[in-house]
N, C-alpha and C positions, 0 to 999 in steps of 0.2 A: 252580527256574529258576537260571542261571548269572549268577554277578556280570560283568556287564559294564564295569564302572566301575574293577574292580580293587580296590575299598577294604574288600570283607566278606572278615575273614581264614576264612570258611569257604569260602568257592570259590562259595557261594550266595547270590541278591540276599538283602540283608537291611534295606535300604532305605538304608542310608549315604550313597549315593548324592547326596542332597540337604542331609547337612554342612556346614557351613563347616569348613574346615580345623582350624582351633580343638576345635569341638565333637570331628569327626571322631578326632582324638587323644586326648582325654580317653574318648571310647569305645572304641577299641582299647585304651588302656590298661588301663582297668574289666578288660575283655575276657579281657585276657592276665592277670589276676591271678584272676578269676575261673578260667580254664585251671588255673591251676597250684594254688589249693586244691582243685579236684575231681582232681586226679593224685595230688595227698599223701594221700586219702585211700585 
């Protein structure tokens, strides 16, 4: 299903949706660190 909300950086709902802003960054963050050691390997 498509992210509607705009905040799952996969394009797909992944329920972020109901974050607080707070949380919401510190998941993307996780997120995008997570991205870049599965790329280095």
């Amino acid at each position: 299903m498509d992210c509607g909300c705009g905040r799952s950086p996969t394009g797909k709902c992944i329920g972020w949706h109901d974050l607080t802003e707070e949380d919401y960054l510190k998941k993307l963050e996780l997120f995008k660190k997570k991205s870049q050691n599965k790329s280095k390997k």
